[in-house]
C-alpha positions as CSV (number, residue, x, y, z in Angstrom):
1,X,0.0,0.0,0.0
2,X,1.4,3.6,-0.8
3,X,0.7,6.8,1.4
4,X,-2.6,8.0,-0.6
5,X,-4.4,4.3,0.0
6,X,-3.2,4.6,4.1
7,X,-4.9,7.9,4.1
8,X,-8.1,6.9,1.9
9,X,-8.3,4.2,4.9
10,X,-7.9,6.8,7.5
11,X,-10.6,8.9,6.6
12,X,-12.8,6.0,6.6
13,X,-11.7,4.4,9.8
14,X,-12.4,8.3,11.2
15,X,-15.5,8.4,9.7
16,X,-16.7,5.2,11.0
17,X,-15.3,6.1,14.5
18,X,-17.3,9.3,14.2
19,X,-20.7,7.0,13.3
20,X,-20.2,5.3,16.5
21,X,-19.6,8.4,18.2
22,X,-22.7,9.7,17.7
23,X,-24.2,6.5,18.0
24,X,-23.0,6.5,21.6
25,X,-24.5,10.0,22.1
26,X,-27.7,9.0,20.6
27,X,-28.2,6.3,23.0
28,X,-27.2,8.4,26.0
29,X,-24.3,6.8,26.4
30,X,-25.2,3.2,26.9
31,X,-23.0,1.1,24.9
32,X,-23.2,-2.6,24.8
33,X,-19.9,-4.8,25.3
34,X,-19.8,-5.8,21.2
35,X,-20.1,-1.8,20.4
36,X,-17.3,-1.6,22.7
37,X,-15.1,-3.8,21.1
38,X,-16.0,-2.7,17.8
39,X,-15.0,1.2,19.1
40,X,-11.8,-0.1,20.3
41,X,-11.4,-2.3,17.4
42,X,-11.6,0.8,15.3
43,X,-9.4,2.7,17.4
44,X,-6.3,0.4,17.2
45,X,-7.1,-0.2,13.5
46,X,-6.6,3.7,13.2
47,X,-3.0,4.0,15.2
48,X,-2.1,0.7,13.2
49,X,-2.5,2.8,10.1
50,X,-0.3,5.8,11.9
51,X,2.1,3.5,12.0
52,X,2.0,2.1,9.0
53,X,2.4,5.6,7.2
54,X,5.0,6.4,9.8
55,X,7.1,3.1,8.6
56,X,6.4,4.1,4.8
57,X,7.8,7.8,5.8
58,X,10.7,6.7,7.1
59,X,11.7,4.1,4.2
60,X,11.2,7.0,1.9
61,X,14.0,9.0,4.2
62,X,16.1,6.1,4.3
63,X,20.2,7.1,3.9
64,X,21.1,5.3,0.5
65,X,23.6,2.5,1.8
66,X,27.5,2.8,1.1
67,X,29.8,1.4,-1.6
68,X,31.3,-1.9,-1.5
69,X,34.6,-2.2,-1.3
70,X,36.4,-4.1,-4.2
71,X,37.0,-7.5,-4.0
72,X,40.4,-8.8,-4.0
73,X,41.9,-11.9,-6.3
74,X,44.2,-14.0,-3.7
75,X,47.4,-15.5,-6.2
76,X,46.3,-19.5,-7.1
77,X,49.6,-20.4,-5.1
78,X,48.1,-19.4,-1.3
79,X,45.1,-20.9,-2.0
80,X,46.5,-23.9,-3.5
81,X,48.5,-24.5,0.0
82,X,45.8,-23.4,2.2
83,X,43.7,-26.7,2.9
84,X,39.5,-25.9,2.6
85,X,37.8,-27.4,5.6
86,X,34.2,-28.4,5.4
87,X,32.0,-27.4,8.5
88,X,29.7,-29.9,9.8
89,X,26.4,-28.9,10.0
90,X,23.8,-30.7,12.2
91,X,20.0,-30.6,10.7
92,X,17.2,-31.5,13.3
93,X,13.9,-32.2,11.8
94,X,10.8,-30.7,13.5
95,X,8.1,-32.2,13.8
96,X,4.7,-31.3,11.6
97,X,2.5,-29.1,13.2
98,X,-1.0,-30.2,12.2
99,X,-2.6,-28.2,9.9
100,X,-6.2,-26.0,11.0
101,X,-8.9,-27.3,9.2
102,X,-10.2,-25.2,6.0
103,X,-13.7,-23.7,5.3
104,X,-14.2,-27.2,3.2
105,X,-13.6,-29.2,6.4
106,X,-15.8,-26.9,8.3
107,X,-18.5,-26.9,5.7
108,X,-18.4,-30.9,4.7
109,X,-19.1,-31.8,8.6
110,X,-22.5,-29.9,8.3
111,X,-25.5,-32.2,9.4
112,X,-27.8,-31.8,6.0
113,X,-30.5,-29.3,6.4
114,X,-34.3,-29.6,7.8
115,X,-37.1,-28.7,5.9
116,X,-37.4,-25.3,7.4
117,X,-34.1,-24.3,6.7
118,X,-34.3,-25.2,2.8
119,X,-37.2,-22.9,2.6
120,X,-35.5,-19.6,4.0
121,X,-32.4,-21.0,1.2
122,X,-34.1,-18.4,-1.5
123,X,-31.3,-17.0,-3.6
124,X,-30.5,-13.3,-2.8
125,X,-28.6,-10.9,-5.0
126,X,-26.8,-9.0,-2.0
127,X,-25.3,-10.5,1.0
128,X,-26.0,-7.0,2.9
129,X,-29.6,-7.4,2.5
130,X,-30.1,-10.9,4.6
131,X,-27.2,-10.1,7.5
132,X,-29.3,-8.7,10.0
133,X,-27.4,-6.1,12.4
134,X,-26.7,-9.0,15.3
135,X,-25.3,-11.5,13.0
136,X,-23.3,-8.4,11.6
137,X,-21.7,-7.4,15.2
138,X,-20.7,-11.2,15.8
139,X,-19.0,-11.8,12.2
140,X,-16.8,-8.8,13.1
141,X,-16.0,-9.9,16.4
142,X,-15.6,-13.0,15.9
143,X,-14.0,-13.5,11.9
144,X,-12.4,-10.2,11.3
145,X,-11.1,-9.5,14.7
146,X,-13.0,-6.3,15.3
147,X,-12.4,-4.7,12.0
148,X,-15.6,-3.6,10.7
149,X,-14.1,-2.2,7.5
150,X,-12.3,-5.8,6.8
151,X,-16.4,-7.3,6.9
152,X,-17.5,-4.8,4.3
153,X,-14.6,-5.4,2.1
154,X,-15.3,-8.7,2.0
155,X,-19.1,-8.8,2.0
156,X,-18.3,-6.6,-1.5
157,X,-16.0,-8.9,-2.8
158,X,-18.0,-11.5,-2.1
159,X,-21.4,-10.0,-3.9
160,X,-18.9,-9.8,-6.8
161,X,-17.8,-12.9,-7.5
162,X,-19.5,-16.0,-9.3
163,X,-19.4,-19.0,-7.3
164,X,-19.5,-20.0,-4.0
165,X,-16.5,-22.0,-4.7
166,X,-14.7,-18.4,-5.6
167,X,-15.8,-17.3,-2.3
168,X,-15.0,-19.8,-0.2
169,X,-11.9,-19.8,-1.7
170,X,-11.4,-16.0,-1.6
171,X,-12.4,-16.2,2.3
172,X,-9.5,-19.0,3.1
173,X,-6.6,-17.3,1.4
174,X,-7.6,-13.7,3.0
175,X,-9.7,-14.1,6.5
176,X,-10.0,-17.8,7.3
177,X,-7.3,-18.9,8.3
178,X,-6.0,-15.3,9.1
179,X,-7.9,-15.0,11.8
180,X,-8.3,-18.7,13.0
181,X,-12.1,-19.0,11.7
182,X,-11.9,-22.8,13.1
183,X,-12.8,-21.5,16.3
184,X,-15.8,-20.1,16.0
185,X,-17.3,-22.9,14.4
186,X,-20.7,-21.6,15.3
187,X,-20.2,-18.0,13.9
188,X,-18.3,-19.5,10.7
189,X,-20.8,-21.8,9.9
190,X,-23.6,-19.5,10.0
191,X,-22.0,-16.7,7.6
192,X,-21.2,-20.1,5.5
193,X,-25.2,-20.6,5.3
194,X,-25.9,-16.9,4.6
195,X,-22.9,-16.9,2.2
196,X,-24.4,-19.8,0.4
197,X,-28.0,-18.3,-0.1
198,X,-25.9,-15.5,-2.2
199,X,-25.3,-18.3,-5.1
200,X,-28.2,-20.5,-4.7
201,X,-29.9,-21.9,-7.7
């Protein structure tokens, strides 16, 4: 990311911090635990980004390093007396750490669904418009660590793309196993059923 995208992100991160602001005010000041953690969520994802710029500022600055000295030939007769030993080196092998199970794994385990829950499987055309506001506060908490601009970024990738394979596959490389999805089974597996309504037949 360059300095212009940091900033872009700043101002939204500020204007999202503003929303809950007022939200707070609003409410007279009674703010729930999640709204909490979403506020301070927010807040360290803003000094995250200070930092960020702050790291890009300084690698701009950086002091260009300094020549190499030449190297010199040594004359074929000193190296021809000077005997080359070999250094031992001892390998250990570790052992395999097992591996976190993917979305598939997650998925595949799924009893198959009742009767009930085939008839609320319409197709939708927008994941936004079937994630009520409490299954919205848990998916941030609990699969993007807080960051309530990483769930919208990926709830618009998501409408974007044209299988559920895509997005399944979109949501392991970037957030799954990023942010340990595994163990919030219960929260995983219910933005997998939503997800799924979003490329129903």
């Amino acid at each position: 990311m360059d300095k212009k995208e940091i900033l872009q992100k700043t101002k939204e991160i500020l204007a999202e911090i503003q929303q809950q602001v007022s939200a707070f005010e609003q409410h007279d000041y009674q703010i729930s635990d999640i709204e909490l953690d979403l506020f301070l969520a927010n807040t360290k994802f803003l000094v995250d980004h200070a930092h960020i710029m702050k790291r890009l500022q300084d690698v701009s600055s950086a002091v260009p390093l300094p020549a190499v000295e030449p190297v010199v030939a040594v004359p074929s007769s000193l190296a021809e007396e000077t005997p080359i030993s070999t250094p031992k080196v001892e390998t250990s092998i570790e052992p395999l750490h097992e591996a976190k199970p993917t979305i598939n794994d997650l998925i595949s385990d799924r009893p198959e669904a009742s009767l009930a829950t085939k008839f609320e499987s319409e197709p939708i055309a927008d994941l936004k418009a079937i994630i009520n506001l409490n299954d919205k506060l848990v998916f941030v908490k609990d699969l993007f660590n807080g960051y309530s601009l990483a769930y919208q970024e990926a709830i618009d990738m998501l409408n974007k793309l044209g299988s559920l394979e895509e997005a399944k596959s979109y949501l392991d490389e970037n957030y799954a196993q990023a942010n340990d999805w595994a163990s919030h089974e219960a929260t995983s597996a219910r933005f997998y059923e939503l997800l799924s309504r979003r490329f129903a037949k």
